[in-house]
N, C-alpha and C positions, 0 to 999 in steps of 0.2 A: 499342872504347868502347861501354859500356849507353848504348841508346835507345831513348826512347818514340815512341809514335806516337798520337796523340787525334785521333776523329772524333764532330765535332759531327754533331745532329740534323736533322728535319725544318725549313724553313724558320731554320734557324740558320745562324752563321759561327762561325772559330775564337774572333772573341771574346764570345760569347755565355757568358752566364750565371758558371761557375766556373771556364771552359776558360783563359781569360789567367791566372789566378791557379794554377792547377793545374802549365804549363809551368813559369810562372817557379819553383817549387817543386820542380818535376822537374829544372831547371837547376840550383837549389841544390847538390840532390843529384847533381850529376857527369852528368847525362843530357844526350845529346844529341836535340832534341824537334822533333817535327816533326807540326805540325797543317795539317792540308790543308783547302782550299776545295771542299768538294764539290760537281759541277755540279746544278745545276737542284734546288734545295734545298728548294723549295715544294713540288716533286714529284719527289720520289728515284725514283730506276730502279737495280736492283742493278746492273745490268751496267755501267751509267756509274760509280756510286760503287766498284764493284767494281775496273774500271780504273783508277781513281787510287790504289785503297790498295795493290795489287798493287807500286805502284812501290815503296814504300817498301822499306826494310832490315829484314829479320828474321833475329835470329840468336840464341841462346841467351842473349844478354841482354836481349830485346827484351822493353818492354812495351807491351801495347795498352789503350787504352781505348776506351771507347766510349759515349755517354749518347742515350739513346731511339732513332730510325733507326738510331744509329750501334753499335748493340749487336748487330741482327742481320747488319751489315756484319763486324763482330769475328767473329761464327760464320762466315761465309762465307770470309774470311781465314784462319781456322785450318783452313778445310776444304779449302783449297788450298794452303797454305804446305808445303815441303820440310822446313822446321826445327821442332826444335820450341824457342818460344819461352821464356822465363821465366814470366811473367803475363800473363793475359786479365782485363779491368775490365768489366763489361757495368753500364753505371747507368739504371737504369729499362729496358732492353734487353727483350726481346721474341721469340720464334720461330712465333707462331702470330696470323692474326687477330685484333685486337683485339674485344673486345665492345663497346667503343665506336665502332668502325668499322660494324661488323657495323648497330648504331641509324642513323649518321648516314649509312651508301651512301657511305662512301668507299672508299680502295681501297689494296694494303697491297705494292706493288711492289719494296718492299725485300726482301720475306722470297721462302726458296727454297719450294718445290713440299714440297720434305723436305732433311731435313740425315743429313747422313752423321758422327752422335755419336759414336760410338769412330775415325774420324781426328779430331773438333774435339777430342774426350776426348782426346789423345795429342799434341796439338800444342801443348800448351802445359803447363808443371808444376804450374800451378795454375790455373784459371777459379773467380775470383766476381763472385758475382753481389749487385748491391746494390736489391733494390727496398723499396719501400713499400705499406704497407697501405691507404692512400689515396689511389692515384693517379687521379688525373682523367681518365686516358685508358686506365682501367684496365689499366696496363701493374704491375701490384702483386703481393701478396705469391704467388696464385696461379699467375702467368707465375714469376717466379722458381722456384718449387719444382717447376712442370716443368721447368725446364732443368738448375735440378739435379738432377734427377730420370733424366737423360737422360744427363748426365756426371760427376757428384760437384763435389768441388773446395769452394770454401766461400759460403754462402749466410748474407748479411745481409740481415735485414729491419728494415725503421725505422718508428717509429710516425708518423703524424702530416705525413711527410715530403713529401706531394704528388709530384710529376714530378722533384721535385729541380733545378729549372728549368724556366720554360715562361713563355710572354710570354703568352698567351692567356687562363690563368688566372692571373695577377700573382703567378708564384714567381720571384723575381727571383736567388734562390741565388748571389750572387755569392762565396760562399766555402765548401768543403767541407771541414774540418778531419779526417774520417771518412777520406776518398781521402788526404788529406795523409800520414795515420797507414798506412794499408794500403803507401803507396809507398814507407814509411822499412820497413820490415818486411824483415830480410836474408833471413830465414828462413821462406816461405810456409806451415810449418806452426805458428810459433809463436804464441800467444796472446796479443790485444793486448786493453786498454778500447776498449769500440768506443760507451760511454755520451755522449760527447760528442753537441753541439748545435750546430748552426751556428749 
């Protein structure tokens, strides 16, 4: 049976922002879904987050997602997984110091030292990446195009889109019709409208 797997972000739960509406969606569609709680949320530590997603089921039909933290938890997962997967989702996802970490002295315990790109390139048949040109915690269009930069696979960028969620800056994204379209897609190299709006 195809099954997804979504990991929410910093200071988030699974049902934060578009995450509840995204399952049920993925249920539609024949999946079996499984979003986890990840410990100590306010302040992620790879290694914790990393052992709960390690449990999970990966197998050639598997997809991941992933939105803000939970993006370079997705890279870390592909960098260790035996299979390789279907699809990798990173939404607003990240692999390097934020610039806006870097101003406020915070601190970015999710991400590795360096990532091992051609096993994450290879463990999955397609990684995209979905950022925005205005994100608030400058996780945007520049983060995206190094990681695809680093793996290929397919790179969306959205105008105007903020975090795509974020309680902090009142993006409250309770619906993503863009993820909806990406997860009906049988075919990862096929060509979809990707014009829609939430």
């Amino acid at each position: 049976m195809k099954n997804a797997i979504i990991f929410h972000g910093t200071g988030c739960t699974p049902k934060s922002y578009w995450l509840p509406k995204i399952k049920k969606h993925l249920e539609t569609l024949g999946y079996e879904v499984w979003v986890p709680k990840l410990p100590d949320a306010d302040d992620p530590v790879l290694s914790k987050w990393l052992t709960v997603a390690m449990k999970g089921k990966y197998t050639e039909e598997t997809v991941i997602i992933g939105h803000s933290a939970g993006g370079p938890l997705v890279l870390s997962v592909l960098e260790n997984i035996k299979v390789q997967i279907h699809k990798a989702i990173l939404v607003a996802g990240f692999a390097r110091e934020l610039r806006y970490d870097k101003e406020h002295k915070t601190t970015q315990s999710i991400l590795q030292p360096k990532y091992n790109w051609g096993k994450i390139k290879t463990s999955a048949k397609d990684i995209i990446y979905i950022n925005s040109n205005n994100d608030p915690w400058t996780i945007d269009d520049e983060e995206g195009l190094y990681m695809w930069r680093k793996t290929g696979g397919t790179l969306i960028l959205r105008s105007d889109e903020g975090h795509m969620g974020s309680d902090s800056f009142k993006q409250p994204y309770t619906s993503f019709p863009l993820l909806e379209k990406l997860l009906e897609v049988k075919y990862t190299r096929s060509s979809i409208d990707v014009s829609d709006k939430k």
